[in-house]
Structures are given as C-alpha cells and as structure tokens.
N, C-alpha and C positions, 0 to 999 in steps of 0.2 A: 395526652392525645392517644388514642385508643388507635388499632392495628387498621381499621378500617378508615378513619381521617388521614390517618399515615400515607394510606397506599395512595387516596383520593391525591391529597394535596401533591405528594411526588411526581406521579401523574399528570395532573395541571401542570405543573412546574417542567415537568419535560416535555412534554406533549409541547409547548408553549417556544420551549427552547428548540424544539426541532421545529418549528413553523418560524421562528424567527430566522433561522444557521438558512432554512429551506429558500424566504423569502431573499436570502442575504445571497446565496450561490447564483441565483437566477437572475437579480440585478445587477452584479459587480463585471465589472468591464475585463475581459480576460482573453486569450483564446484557445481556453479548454473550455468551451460551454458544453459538447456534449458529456465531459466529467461533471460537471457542475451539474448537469441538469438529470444523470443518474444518481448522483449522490442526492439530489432532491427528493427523489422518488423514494430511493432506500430510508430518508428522513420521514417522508410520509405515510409510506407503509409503516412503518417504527411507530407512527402518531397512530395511528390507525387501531395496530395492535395492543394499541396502551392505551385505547380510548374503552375498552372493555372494563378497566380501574376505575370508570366514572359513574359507576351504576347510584354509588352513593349521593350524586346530583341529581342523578334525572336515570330513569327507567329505561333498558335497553331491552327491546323486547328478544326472547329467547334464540329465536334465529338468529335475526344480527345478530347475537353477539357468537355463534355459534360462527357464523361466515365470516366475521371480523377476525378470529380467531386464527381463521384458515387462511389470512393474508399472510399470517408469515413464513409461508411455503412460498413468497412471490420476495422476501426482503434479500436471502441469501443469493439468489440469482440475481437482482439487481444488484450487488455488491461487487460479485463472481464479472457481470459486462461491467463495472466500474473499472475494477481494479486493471482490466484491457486497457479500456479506455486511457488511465491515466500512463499505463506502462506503453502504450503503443500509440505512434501516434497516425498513423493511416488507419484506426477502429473505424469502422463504421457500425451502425445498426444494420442489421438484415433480414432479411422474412426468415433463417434460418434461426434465429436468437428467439422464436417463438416458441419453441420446443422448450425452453425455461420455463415454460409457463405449463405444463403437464402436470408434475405435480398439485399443482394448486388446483388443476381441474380434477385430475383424482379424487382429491382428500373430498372433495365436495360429490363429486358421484355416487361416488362409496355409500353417500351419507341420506341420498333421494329416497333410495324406498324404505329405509325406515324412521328418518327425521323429517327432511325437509317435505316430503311430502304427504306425512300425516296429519292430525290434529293436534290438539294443544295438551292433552290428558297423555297421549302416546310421548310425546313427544318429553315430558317432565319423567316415565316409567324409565325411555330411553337413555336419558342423561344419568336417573337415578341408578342405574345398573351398567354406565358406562364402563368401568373397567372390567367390566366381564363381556362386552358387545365387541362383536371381532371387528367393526368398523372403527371403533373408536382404538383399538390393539392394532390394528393397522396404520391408522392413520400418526399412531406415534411411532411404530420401528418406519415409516415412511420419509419422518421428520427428522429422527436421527440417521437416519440412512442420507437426507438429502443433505445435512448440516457437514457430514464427515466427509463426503464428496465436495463441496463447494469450499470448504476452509482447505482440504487438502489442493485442491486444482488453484485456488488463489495464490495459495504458498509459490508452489512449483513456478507457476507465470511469472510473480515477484524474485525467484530465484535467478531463473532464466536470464529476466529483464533485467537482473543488476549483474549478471556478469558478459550479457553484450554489451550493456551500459560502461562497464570498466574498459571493455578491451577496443570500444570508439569513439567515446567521449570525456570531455573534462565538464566542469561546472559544479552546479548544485543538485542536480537530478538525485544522484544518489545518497544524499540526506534526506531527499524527498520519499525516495525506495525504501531506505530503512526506517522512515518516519510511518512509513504505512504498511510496513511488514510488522511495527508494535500494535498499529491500529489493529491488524489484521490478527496477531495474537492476543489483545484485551480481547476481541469478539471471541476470540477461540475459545478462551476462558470463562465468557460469559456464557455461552450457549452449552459450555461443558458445565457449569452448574446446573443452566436452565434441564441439562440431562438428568442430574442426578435429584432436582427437583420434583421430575416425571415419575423417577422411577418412586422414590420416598411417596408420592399420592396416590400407588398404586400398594402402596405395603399398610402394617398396621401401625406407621410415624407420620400420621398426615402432619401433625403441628411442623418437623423438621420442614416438609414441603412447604407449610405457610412461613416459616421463616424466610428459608432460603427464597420465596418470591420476593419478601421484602427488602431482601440483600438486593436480588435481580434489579429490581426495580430501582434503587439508592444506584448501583453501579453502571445503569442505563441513565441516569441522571450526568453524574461524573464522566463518562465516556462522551456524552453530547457536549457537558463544557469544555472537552478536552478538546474537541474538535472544533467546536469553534473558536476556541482558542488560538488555536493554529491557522485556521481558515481568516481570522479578523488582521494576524497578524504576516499572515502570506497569500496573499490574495491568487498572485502566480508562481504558487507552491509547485509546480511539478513542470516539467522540460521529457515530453515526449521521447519515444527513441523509436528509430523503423523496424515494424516488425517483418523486413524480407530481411534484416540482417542475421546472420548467422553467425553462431559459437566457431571460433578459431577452429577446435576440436572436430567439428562436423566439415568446415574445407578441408581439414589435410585429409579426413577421411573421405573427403568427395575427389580430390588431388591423388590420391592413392588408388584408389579403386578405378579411375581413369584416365592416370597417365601416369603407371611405376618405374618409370625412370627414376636413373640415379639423380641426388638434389645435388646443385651445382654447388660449391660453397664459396668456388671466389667469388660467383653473380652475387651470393649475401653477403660475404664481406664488403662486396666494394657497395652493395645498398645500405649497409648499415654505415658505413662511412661516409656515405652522402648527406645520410638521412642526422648523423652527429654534427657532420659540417654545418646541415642547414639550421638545427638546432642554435650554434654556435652564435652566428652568424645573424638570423633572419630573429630571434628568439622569438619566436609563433607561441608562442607558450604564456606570455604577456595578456594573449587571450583570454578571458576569463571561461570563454565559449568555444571556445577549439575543440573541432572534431576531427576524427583519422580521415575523410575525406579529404578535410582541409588540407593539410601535409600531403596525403597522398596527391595531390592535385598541385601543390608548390615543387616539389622533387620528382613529378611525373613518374611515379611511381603506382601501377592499377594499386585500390586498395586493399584486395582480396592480398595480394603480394605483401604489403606494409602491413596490413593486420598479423599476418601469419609471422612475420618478420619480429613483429615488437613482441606479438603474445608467446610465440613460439620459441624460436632464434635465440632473444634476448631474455625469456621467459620472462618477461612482465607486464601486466594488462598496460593498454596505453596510459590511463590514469594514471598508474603509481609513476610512467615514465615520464607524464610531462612534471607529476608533480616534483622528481627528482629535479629538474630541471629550474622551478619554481624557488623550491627550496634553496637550491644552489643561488640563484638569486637574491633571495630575501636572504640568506647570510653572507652575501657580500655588501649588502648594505649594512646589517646588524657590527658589519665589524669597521664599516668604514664611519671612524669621530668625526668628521661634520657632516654626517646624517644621524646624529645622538640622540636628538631631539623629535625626530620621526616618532609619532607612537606607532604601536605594533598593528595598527588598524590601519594604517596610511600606505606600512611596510606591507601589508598581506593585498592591499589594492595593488599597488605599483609591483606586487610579485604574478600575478595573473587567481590570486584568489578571488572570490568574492563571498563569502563567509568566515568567520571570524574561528569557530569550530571545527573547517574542515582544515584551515590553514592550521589550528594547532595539532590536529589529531596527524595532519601531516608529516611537519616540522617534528613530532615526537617520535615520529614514525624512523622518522630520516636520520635523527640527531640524538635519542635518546633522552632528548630536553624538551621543554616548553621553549616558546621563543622571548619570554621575560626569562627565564632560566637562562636560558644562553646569551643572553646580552648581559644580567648581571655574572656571569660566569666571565664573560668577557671585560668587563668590568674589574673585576677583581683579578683580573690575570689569570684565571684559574685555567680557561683552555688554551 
C-alpha cells in the first residue's frame, strides 16, 4: 500500500471513529451533556480537519481545502471550554467564550486578498510560493502561538482543579483528573510533533515532514480508540467540583489580610477533636461520595473553618484524610478471620471506596503494602 492509500484509508478509519465516539456522547444518558456535547464538536472539527486526507476519493476543490485547514484554530479552543466544562461544574457557555473563535477568523482574513479572493491561476502561484508569503508565515507562528497558550491554560485549570478537588472531596473525580491530564499530554505530544512537522516542510527535508504526517495521522487514530475506550467504559467518567471554591492557600491569605489577629489554638484543638470524635463515631467516610460540606454541616462547623483545619492544622488534603480513615477500616476487617473470605473488591466497597485502583494506590499509600500483600502478610504471621 503506497503512502497515499495509507493516509486515505487512516483517515476513513478515524474520521469514522470520531463520528461514531461523536454520535455515542450525544446519545448516552448522563448529566455532563454540556461536556459531552463539547467534546462532540472537538471530534468533529478533528473529522473535518482529516477530511483534507480524502482527496484520494473524491476532489476537494482548492479553497475548501484551504478553509478546512483553518478549522483547526477552532479544535484547541473547544478543548481549552471542555476541559472547564468537565473540571467545573457551574460552566456555562457565554457570549464571552466567543472571542475563542478570533483566531480562526484571523487565519482566514489574512488570507482574502490574496487567496480567497482571487482567481484560480493566482490562487495555485499563491499556494506554490507558500512558504515564502507572509500570510501563510503568519498563519503558522499564529498556530503555534495558539497551541502553547491553550495546552498550557488547560494544564494549569487541570492542576488547580485536582487540588481543590483533594482538599473537598472524596470519590472517583480524581482518577477522572488525572485520566485527562494524560489525555491532555498525548494532545501535547501530538501537536509538538504536528510543530516540528511544520517546521521540517518549510526546510530542504520535506520527505521527514511526509513522514512524520503519517506518524500524526496513525497516532490521531490511536488517541480516538483510547478515548472511546474510556468513554464506552465510563459513560459518567467525571464528578464536577465548584468552581467558587477556593485553594486553602488563598483563605488564610484572604484570613490574613483581613483579620491579623492571633489564631486561637485551643478553638482548633477542641475542632479537631470534634471533628476525630465524629469520625469515630458517625464513620461519614463510609461514603463513597463525601464531600467537606458534608462534615462541615454534621459538626456545625462553617467549612471555610474545616477546610483550613484538615488542609492546614492537620496538613492533609481532605482526601488523604478520609482515606486514612478508610483504610483504617478496610484493615480492621482484613485482620478480623471470619471476614477471610471477603474478596478485596467487597472489602474496598464496605470501606467507602469505589474503585478497585484508587483503594490500592491507597492502601499502598498508607501501609506500604498492596491489600493482597497485607492479608497474605497477615496470613503468614508476618505483620
């Protein structure tokens, strides 16, 4: 098969796969639809941009493919409100989210008085002396410029998000965060080739540049089955968090700056001894979905106070605190002989997990063991 059935067939076969994952988001029963229905779009653009590879079927005439091109100044932005979308969950759309869309009307500007709206003879001299036309030299440092901007601000948000996420909730959210912080660096990856691509079609190693599209292209394949992958098998993959909530680190510093009074410490003592008791006692933690609210609302305690208290005080996000708590749990059953027969999936339910992976990455966390390690450990008399 020769380089051009290659790309063709690739092509079809993604193109295809991102109309099906597209078709699959917009019908499945959920309620993150407005994530689903961004990540539609980021699929469709994606088809869109790859529908340029099918010249080999049927003829695109020079424009289109010239405009189809320039959608992918529209794919990063739709990603960049994705990635809100799924880390926050009061996102809305707004008439302010319009300004995403500049870029794309640029590259196309740029491009009216001397492409699009010439004839058809200008228009093949234009393309033929592309890399030396300051429109088309723009329009690429425009695209790298836009690519390094929206991967970095998706990071950051992703970053942000899983550590308000530690310090006021439990659950699975942040398997979900760090499952799309990888999504988020294969694109990084991808689009850092798609760079060194550009630049290789601009020197005297064009062949490197038709390689490496062919790479692109294979790995844009592979990236779509990985996501639907995940998508087919997590249908309500992500668990929102509020974005008016705020980093520990920015209360004491709002705390500080208006009202420097000395911090009481037996008012903390006797709150963290409340807040042990009710532990204790109420085991909230059982929960698989406990949030600092929640507690803070059991022990009347405001939760600006209880956040500062766990993240601060005790220095440990809420997370690792209930999961202390958790843990402690599931190894009081791992040691108690007529619960032997428990498997370790029954043990991580009845401890307030509910993934099978966050309970070991836990458990390893806490104990230095797997929780089959510690029970055959236990077993053997060893601890």
């Amino acid at each position: 098969m020769d380089k051009v059935n290659l790309l063709t067939t690739v092509a079809v076969v993604t193109i295809s796969i991102s109309l099906f994952l597209s078709l699959f988001l917009l019908t499945v029963k959920t309620a993150h639809q407005l994530s689903n229905r961004l990540f539609t779009v980021f699929l469709i653009l994606h088809a869109i941009d790859n529908s340029v590879n099918l010249d080999y079927l049927f003829e695109i005439p020079l424009t289109g493919r010239i405009f189809i091109s320039s959608f992918f100044f529209l794919q990063l932005p739709v990603f960049y409100l994705y990635v809100l979308s799924v880390c926050y969950s009061d996102f809305k759309l707004k008439p302010v989210h319009l300004t995403h869309i500049i870029p794309f009307l640029l590259a196309n500007f740029v491009l009216l008085p001397r492409f699009y709206t010439v004839d058809l003879a200008s228009k093949i001299s234009f393309l033929a002396k592309g890399s030396s036309m300051v429109e088309v030299q723009f329009n690429h440092i425009l695209m790298h410029v836009q690519c390094v901007f929206y991967i970095v601000a998706a990071f950051m948000i992703l970053r942000k998000a899983k550590k308000i996420y530690l310090e006021n909730y439990t659950g699975a959210s942040l398997e979900s965060l760090n499952w799309l912080f990888q999504f988020t660096v294969a694109l990084s990856i991808f689009f850092a080739i798609a760079f060194l691509k550009n630049i290789f079609k601009f020197t005297a190693y064009p062949n490197i540049s038709n390689g490496l599209k062919v790479g692109l292209i294979l790995s844009e394949l592979i990236i779509i089955f990985w996501y639907l992958y995940k998508a087919l098998n997590n249908p309500s993959l992500f668990r929102n968090i509020d974005s008016k909530l705020k980093l520990v680190s920015e209360i004491i510093l709002e705390e500080k700056n208006s009202n420097p009074e000395v911090i009481n410490e037996n008012e903390h003592s006797l709150a963290i001894l409340t807040l042990k008791q009710y532990m204790v006692a109420e085991k909230p933690f059982l929960n698989p979905s406990l949030t600092i609210q929640e507690v803070a609302k059991d022990i009347k305690i405001p939760v600006r106070e209880l956040s500062v208290l766990i993240n601060h005080n005790l220095d440990q996000h809420f997370y690792d605190f209930i999961n202390h708590y958790r843990i402690a749990y599931a190894m009081d059953i791992l040691k108690d002989a007529s619960k032997n027969k428990l498997t370790v999936l029954e043990i991580l339910y009845a401890a307030g997990f509910n993934s099978k992976s966050s309970f070991n990455t836990a458990f390893k966390k806490h104990t230095g063991h797997t929780p089959t390690e510690y029970r055959k450990a236990l077993q053997d008399k060893v601890l």
